[in-house]
N, C-alpha and C positions, 0 to 999 in steps of 0.2 A: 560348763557352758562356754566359757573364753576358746578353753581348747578350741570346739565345736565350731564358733567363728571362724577362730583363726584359719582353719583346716579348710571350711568353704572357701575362704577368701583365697588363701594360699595354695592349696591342693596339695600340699607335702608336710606330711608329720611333723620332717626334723623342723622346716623351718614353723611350722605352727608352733611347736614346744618353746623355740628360740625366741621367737614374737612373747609368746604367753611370759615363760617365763621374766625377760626382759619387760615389761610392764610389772611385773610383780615386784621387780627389783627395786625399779621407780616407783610404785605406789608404796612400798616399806620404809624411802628414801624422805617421802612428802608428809606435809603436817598433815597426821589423820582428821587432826580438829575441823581443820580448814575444809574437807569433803563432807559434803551434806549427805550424797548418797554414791555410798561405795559402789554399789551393782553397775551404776549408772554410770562413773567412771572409769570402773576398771572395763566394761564394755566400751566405751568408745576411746578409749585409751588403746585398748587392742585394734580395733577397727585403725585410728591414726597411726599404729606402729605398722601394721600390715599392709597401708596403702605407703608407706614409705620404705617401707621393704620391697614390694613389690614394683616402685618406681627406682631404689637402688637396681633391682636387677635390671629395667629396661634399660637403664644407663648405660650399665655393664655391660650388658646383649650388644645396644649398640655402639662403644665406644671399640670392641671386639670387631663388630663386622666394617667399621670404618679403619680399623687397623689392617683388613685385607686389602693386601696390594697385587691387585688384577694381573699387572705387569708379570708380576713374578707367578706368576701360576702361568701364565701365556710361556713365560721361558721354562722352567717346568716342564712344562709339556712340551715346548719344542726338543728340550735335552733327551726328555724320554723315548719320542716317538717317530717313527719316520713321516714326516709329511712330506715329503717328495709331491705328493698328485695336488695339492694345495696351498693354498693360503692363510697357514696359522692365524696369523693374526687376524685374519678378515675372519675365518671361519669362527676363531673362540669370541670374539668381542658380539662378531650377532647373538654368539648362544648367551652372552653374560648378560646381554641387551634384554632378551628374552627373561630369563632369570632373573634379572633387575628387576624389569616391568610387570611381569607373572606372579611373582613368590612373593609374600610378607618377609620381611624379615627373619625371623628366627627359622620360619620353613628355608628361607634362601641359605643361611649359615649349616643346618642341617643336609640340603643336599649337596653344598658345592663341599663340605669337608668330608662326607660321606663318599659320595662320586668320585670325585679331584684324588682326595688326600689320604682313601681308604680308611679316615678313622672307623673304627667300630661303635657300636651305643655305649660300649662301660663308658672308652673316649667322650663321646659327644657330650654323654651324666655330667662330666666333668668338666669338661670346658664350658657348656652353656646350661650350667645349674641345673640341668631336666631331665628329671625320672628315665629311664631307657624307654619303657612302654611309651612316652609323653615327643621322644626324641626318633619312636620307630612312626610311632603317627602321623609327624609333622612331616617323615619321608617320604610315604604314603601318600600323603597330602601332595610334597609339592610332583611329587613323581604323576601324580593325577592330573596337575595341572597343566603340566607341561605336555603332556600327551592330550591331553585335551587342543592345547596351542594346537601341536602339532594337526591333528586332526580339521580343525579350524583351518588352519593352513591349507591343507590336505584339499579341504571341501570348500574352499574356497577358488584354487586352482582350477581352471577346465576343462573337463574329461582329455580333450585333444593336446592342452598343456602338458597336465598329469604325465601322461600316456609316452610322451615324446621324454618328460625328464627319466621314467622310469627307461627308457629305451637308451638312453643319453648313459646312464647308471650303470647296464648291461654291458654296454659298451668301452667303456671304460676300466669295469672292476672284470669281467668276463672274457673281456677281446670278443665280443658278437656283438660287429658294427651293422647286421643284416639290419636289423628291427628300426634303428636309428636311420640308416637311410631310407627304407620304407617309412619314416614319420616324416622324414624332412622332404621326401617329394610331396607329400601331402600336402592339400590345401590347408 
């Protein structure tokens, strides 16, 4: 029955056994005398050890994602890649802006060390305590979201806006300035 709890609360075996267990240790430690009703203890005994386990790991999650330093992923990336046609920094600080504002946290640490940093899921299990299946979700997730942004974006621009950046796009990555100056003499 503790198991069972704990496993709801927590959603991962090992740390349910660890909870479970760890309550057990303390309830063998404590005067039996002094407990009137055992069931009734060691049940919220577990429930207090799980909500404190589970507020350890928030901690952790976010003492982690405030240890990422923006900057250095910005030079990172500049090391790696040629941006010659742009504006690194203007360019990555909107997408982080976006990623800030868009993502939960733990979705946010999942995509950018996924994306950025090519960890793989064994990676991610380990750095932010969560199942791979629980770690492929949350990419899933913010990758949803951010396409959704995008689209938002998208359908928020108008059709003549749209139309002229895609043209602007061509012209640039293509060398076919025709379509760009047909948008620009347009009204």
């Amino acid at each position: 029955m503790l198991q069972r709890i704990a496993m709801r609360m927590l959603k991962s075996k090992a740390d349910a056994d660890d909870v479970v267990q760890d309550t057990f240790m303390k309830w063998l430690s404590q005067e039996q005398a002094k407990i009137k009703n055992t069931k009734a203890y060691l049940i919220q005994a577990v429930r207090n050890n799980c909500i404190n386990h589970l507020n350890a790991l928030k901690q952790k999650r976010l003492q982690y994602l405030e240890a990422i330093h923006w900057q250095d992923i910005v030079e990172k990336l500049r090391e790696t890649t040629d941006f010659s046609n742009f504006d690194v920094e203007v360019e990555v600080s909107r997408a982080l802006q976006v990623i800030q504002h868009r993502l939960e946290p733990l979705e946010r640490a999942v995509y950018v060390l996924k994306e950025v940093f090519d960890f793989d899921y064994k990676a991610l299990q380990k750095v932010l305590d969560k199942k791979q299946d629980h770690c492929r979700q949350l990419f899933c997730r913010a990758k949803k979201k951010l396409r959704e942004e995008t689209e938002h974006f998208n359908s928020v621009l108008q059709p003549k806006k749209a139309a002229l950046l895609e043209s602007f796009r061509k012209a640039c990555d293509f060398g076919q300035p025709l379509d760009l100056i047909a948008q620009l003499r347009m009204r």
